[in-house]
C-alpha positions in Angstrom: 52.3 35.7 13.2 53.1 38.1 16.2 55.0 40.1 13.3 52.6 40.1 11.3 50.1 41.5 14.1 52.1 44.7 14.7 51.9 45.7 10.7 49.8 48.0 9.4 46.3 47.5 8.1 44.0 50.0 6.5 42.1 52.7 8.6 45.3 52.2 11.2 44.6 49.2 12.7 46.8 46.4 12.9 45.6 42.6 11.5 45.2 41.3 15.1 42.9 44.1 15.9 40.7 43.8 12.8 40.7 39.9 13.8 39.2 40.3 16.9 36.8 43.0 15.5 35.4 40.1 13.0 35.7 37.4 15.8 33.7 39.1 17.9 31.3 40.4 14.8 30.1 37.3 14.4 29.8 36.2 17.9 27.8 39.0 18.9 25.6 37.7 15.5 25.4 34.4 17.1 24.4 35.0 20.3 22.2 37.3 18.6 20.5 34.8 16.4 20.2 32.6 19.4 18.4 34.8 21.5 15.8 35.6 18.7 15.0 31.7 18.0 14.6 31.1 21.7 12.0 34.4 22.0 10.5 33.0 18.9 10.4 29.2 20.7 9.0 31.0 23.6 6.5 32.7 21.6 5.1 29.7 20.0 5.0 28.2 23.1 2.6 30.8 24.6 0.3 30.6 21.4 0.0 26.9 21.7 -0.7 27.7 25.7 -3.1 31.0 25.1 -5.0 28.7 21.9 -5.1 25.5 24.4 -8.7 26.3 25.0 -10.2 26.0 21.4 -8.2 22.9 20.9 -9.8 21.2 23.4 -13.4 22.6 22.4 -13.3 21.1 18.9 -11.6 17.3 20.1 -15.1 17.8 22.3 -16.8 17.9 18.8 -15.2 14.5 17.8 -15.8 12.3 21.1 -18.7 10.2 18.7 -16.6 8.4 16.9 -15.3 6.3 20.0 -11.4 7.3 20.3 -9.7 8.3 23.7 -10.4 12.4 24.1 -6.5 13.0 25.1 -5.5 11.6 21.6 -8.1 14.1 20.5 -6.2 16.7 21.7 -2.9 15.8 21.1 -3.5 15.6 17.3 -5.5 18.8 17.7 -2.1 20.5 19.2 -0.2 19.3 15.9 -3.0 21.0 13.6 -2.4 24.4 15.7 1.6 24.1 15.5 1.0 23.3 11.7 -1.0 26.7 11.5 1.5 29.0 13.7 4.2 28.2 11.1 1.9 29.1 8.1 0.3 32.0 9.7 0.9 35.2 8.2 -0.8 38.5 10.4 -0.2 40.7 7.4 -3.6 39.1 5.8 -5.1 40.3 8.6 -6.4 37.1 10.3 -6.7 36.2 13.8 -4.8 33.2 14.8 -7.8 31.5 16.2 -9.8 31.9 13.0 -7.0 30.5 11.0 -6.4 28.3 13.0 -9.6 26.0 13.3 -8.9 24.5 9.9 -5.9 23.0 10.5 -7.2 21.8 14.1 -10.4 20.2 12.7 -8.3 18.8 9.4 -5.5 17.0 12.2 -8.3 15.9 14.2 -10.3 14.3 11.1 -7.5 12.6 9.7 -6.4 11.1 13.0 -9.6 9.8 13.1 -9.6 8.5 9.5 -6.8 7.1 10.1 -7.8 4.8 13.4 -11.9 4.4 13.3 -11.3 1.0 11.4 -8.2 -1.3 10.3 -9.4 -0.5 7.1 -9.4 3.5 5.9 -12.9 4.2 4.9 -12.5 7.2 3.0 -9.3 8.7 1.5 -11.2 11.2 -1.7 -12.6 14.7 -0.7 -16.2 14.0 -1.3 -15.4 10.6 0.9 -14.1 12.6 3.8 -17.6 15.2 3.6 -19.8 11.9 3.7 -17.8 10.2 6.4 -18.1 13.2 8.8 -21.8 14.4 7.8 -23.8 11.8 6.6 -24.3 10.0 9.9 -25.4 13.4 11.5 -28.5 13.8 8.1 -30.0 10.5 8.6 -33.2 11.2 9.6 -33.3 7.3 11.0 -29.3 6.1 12.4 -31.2 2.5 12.6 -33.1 2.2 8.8 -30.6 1.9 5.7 -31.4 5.0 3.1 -33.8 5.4 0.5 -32.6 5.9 -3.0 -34.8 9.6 -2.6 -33.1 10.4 0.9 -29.4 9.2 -0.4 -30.2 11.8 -3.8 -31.4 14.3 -0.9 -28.1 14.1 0.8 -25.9 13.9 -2.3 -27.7 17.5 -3.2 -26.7 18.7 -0.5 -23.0 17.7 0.0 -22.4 17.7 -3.6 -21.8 14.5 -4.2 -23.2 11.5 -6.0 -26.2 9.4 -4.8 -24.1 5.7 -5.5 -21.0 7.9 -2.9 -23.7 7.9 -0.3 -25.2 4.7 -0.3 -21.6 3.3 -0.6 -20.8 5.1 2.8 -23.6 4.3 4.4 -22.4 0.5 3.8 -19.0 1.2 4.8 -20.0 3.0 7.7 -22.5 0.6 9.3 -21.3 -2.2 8.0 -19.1 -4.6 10.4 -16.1 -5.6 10.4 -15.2 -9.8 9.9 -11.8 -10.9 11.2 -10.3 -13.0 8.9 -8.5 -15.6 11.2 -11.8 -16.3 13.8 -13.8 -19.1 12.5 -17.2 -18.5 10.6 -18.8 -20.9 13.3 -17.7 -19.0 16.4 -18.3 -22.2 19.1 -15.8 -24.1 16.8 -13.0 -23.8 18.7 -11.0 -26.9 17.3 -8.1 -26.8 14.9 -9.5 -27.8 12.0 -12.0 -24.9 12.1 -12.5 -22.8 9.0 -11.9 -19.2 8.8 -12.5 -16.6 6.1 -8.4 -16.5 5.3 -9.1 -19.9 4.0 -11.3 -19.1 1.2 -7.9 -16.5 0.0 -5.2 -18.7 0.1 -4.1 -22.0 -1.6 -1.2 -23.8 -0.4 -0.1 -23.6 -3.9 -0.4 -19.9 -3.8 2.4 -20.7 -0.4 6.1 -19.5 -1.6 7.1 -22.9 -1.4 5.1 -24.3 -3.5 5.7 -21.8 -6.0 9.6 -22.5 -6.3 8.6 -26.3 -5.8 6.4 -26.0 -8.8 9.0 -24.4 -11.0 12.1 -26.4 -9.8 9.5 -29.3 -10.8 8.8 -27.9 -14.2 12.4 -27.1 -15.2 13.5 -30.9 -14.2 10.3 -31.8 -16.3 11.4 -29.6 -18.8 14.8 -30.8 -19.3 14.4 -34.7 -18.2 11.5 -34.6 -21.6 14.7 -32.3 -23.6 17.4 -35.5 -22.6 15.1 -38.2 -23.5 14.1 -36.4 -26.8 17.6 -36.3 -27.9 17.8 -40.2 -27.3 15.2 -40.9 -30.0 15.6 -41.4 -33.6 15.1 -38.7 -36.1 11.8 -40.3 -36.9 10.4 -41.5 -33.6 11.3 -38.0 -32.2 9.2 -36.5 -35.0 6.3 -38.5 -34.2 6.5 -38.0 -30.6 6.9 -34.1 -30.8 3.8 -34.2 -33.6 1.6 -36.4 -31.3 2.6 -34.9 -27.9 4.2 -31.4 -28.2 2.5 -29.7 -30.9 0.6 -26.6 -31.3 -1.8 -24.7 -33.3 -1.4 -21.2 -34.7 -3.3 -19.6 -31.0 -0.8 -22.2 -29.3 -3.2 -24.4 -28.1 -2.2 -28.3 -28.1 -3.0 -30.0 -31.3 -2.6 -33.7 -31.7 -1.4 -34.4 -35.5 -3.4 -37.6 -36.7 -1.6 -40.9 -36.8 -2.7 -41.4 -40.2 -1.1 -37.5 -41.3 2.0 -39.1 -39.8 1.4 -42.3 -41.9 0.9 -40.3 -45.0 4.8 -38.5 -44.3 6.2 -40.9 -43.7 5.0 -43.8 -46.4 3.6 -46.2 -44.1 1.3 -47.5 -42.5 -1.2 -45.8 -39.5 -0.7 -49.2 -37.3 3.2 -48.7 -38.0 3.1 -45.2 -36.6 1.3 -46.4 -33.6 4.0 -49.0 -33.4 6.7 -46.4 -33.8 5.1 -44.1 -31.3 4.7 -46.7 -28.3 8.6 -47.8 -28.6 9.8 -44.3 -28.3 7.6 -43.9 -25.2 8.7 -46.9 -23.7 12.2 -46.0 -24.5 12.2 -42.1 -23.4 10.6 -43.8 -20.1 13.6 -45.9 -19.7 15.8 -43.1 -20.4 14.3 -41.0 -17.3 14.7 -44.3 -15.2 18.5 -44.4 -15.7 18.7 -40.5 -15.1 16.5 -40.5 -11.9 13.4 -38.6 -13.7 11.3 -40.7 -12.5 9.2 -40.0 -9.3 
């Protein structure tokens, strides 16, 4: 390598000299680079600073809907970040004008998000209701009219059924599903609105219980099938196990049975309550039986 570094390289320079030259190229670009992303750092930092002001004039616009003002403004400072990076001063907007529709979306969506466990509205024409239509009530303490919901529907393009179903969300209150309907029942056997959703045999267990239960079933009824006669385990399957052309259960007659087979009716019934008795002792020996 030292060789190398005293041989020639175009324009009279040797290869050590045109390394360094690249080296410190691209150092220079790099500290460079650097110092343009921390001016442009520091720059966004005195926008968010400079713009602090009208954040904290619209989260004012927001304190009715009972959340703490600093959250407010905290989600008001994401919707002005989220507008520095898409502003573009070639369109020739100001910041601050641009900016008061990403602050007001941030702020609305936080609030969306955390008025109720339950989002009230997540469609366009939900959101314009949800933020206007307590403010056009001419009465906050009277439910609508169907003439003053189609009055507010005109005006916030939207339908009449929209606003009356706001209006229900809205004002409507909230039911905890694990406290007891009867709120001075305070004992363990009190009932709560959970109850009326859930079965025990809805519970996971019971589930795998009920299909562990129906395979045994299922295969105990397949073993003590096989231990019957041709005959007896054609009468058994007719009486017991067959279906109609929807699938529903369909008993076949004792006396179709009778008929083919060239007996009697009584001597089917016969047949049919020995093969019974002797697929019941068959389960028995295998531990079928409950």
């Amino acid at each position: 390598m030292a060789e190398q570094c005293h041989l020639g390289a175009p324009g009279g320079g040797s290869i050590c000299q045109c390394i360094q030259i690249v080296f410190y190229t691209v150092h220079m670009a790099v500290r460079i680079e650097n110092h343009r992303l921390i001016e442009a750092r520091q720059a966004v930092q005195r926008l968010i600073l400079s713009h602090l002001r009208l954040v904290i004039s619209i989260a004012r616009g927001f304190l009715g809907y009972g959340l703490p003002y600093a959250d407010l403004i905290q989600e008001g400072n994401i919707g002005l970040m989220k507008a520095i990076r898409h502003y573009d001063p070639d369109r020739g907007a100001r910041l601050m004008t641009f900016a008061v529709h990403w602050i007001r979306s941030e702020i609305q969506e936080y609030i969306i998000r955390n008025w109720r466990i339950v989002k009230l509205a997540t469609t366009k024409n939900q959101r314009k209701l949800f933020f206007n239509l307590r403010q056009m009530k001419e009465d906050p303490q009277t439910a609508l009219t169907n003439s003053q919901a189609e009055h507010i529907a005109l005006a916030l393009d939207v339908k009449p059924k929209e606003v009356l179903e706001m209006e229900e969300r809205l004002y409507g209150q909230e039911t905890s599903l694990d406290t007891p309907s009867n709120a001075d029942d305070d004992s363990d056997n009190a009932f709560t609105p959970s109850d009326w959703l859930t079965r025990e045999s809805d519970e996971p267990e019971a589930i795998l219980e009920e299909k562990e239960h129906q395979r045994l079933e299922g295969e105990g009824l397949q073993m003590a099938l096989r231990s019957l006669d041709e005959r007896s385990r054609r009468i058994i399957t007719a009486r017991y196990l067959n279906l109609d052309k929807e699938g529903n259960s369909k008993a076949v007659t004792l006396q179709e049975l009778a008929n083919e087979f060239g007996v009697s009716a009584e001597r089917i019934r016969q047949i049919e309550k020995l093969a019974i008795q002797k697929m019941r002792q068959t389960l028995e020996q295998a531990h079928y039986s409950e």
